[in-house]
Steps between C-alpha positions, in 0.01 A plus 500: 500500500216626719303588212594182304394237827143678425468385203466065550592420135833699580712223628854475556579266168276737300696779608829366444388349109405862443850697637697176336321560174554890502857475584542228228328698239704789530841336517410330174457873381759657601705209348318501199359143486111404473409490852179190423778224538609611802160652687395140433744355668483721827103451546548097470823505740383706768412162744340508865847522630841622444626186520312320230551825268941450543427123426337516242635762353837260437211241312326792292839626311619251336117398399454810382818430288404204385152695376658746342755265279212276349337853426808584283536169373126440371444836377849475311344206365094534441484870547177665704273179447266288707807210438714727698244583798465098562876414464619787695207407800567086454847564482547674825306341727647211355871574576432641871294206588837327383754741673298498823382870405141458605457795757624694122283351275207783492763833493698247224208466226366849602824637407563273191169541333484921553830488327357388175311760385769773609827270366596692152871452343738496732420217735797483691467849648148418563556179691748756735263742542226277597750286750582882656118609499410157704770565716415842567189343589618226754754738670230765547221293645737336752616765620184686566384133663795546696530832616119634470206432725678210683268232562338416819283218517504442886167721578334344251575144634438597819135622430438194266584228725286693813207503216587127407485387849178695600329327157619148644336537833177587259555206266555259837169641671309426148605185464467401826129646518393283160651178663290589831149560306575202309565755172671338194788744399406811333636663206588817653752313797656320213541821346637686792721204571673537158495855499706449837739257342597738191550774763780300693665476192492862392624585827781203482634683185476836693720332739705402243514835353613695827779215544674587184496893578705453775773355329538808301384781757590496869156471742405602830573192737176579621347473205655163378396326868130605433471294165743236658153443712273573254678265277461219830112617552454427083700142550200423791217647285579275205512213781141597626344483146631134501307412765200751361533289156414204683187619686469661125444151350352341718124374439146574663431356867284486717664614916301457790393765667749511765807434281353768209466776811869386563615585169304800465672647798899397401426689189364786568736510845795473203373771298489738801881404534578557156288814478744602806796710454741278766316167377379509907304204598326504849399227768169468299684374210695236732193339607335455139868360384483291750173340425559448173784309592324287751244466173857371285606325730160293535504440177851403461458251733182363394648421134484134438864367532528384169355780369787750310180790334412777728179584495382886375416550898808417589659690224299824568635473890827429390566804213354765788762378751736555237389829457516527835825493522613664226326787647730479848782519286389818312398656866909347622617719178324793534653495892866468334436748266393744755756412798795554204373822391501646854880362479541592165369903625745483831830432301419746250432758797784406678747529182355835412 
């Protein structure tokens, strides 16, 4: 494994298709059946967890069935011919999008249009032996899901979200600097702000990922507590780029001078706090929130009563408060998070 974690292209699923795919191939020998069927079916069912492999496993079966009787059937039929290829393929997809088979549907025509080529006279015994190859296969892959490599995705998270939240301070501080110079928005901070948005949701189904390994393998507590808050820090994150959106989309102004120097310093005061490991914020920052609420507040105020529109001032003051305090919660959670693993580190101390 040393040498292997060298190597970057060496992952953990690429590992695992290549043992499932051995171990397939040779059971297939030493039973005597072609091992193609079945090797195909272990590289598509090996999934990013164990989990997903079990459940679909149950879908992929009876797909794989249902592939390998409209084999027999239309080569019984049309023999080897481009007739049976399309029928076989239409067929199947056909009948698992009826039977609710979907997650099956790619191992199903796989399976059903290798068969036609290799299907000679006896058809029956070949349906059976392509039903035991595919569930060589399935059985195979799962259990080398299951039982090799386990998966771990909580390091991963862990580094992602620390790189997503570092990139958001950056995105803040750029947007806030094109909105003081009077900038329209550049390309590259719409960029960044999309790249930033597709990250959250690769980590989300990380998150998702690590959830449904612990149903099958039993976790540190430890462990589960620290992507319990990463989860929570994620959850605030996708709440900041709400409020980022907005100063996103909104159009070029012209500040004063006082108000721009405002602005400039409540961004780059809440980069230095996301840039921070504990999220800290010191008296510095108090003051500048401060005056940009006195700045909110003045303009709150001095809205005509019957008007219901902010204006973008108003709007840029109001999404950096929000920020604002998004940010104390992320500093409140890192404080929790810290506090319970000292408690967390006692028990396990005292128990041992």
């Amino acid at each position: 494994m040393a040498i292997l974690k060298k190597f970057n292209f060496v992952g953990g699923r690429v590992l695992k298709t290549g043992i499932a795919v051995f171990i397939t191939a040779l059971i297939c020998e030493l039973l005597g059946w072609p091992p193609m069927f079945a090797v195909i079916t272990a590289i598509v069912t090996i999934e990013p967890t164990a989990a997903d492999s079990i459940k679909k496993a149950y879908v992929r079966f009876p797909a794989s069935a249902i592939g390998a009787a409209f084999s027999v059937v239309f080569n019984f039929a049309f023999g080897d011919s481009p007739l049976t290829y399309m029928l076989v393929a239409v067929a199947t997809i056909i009948a698992c999008h009826r039977l609710h088979l979907q997650d099956g549907a790619l191992v199903a025509v796989l399976t059903g249009v290798a068969m036609i080529s290799t299907v000679q006279d006896h058809y029956l015994s070949n349906f059976f032996i392509r039903l035991g190859t595919t569930l060589t296969g399935l059985t195979v892959s799962t259990l080398v899901n299951l039982l090799v490599i386990r998966p771990d995705y909580s390091k991963s998270i862990k580094a992602k979200i620390r790189q997503l939240i570092v990139e958001t301070g950056d995105l803040i501080e750029g947007r806030g600097t094109e909105i003081t110079r009077h900038q329209p928005l550049h390309r590259e901070t719409r960029s960044d702000f999309q790249k930033i948005l597709k990250d959250m949701e690769a980590i989300e189904t990380l998150c998702k990922y690590q959830k449904k390994e612990w149903k099958l393998h039993q976790f540190d507590r430890k462990d589960m507590r620290n992507i319990h808050y990463e989860f929570k820090k994620l959850t605030i994150l996708r709440q900041v780029h709400y409020h980022v959106g907005n100063l996103v989309s909104l159009p070029s102004m012209h500040l004063p001078e006082a108000k721009s120097q405002i602005v400039e310093a409540m961004v780059k005061s809440i980069k230095s706090a996301f840039h921070h490991p504990d999220f800290a914020m010191d008296e510095s920052h108090d003051a500048i929130v401060k005056e940009l609420l006195d700045l909110l507040r003045h303009e709150v105020e001095g809205r005509e009563a019957y008007s219901h529109r902010f204006s973008e001032e108003t709007v840029i003051y109001y999404e950096l408060v929000s920020i604002h305090d998004l940010l104390e919660e992320l500093n409140h959670i890192h404080k929790f998070e810290i506090r319970h693993q000292k408690l967390l580190e006692k028990s396990l101390d005292i128990s041992s």
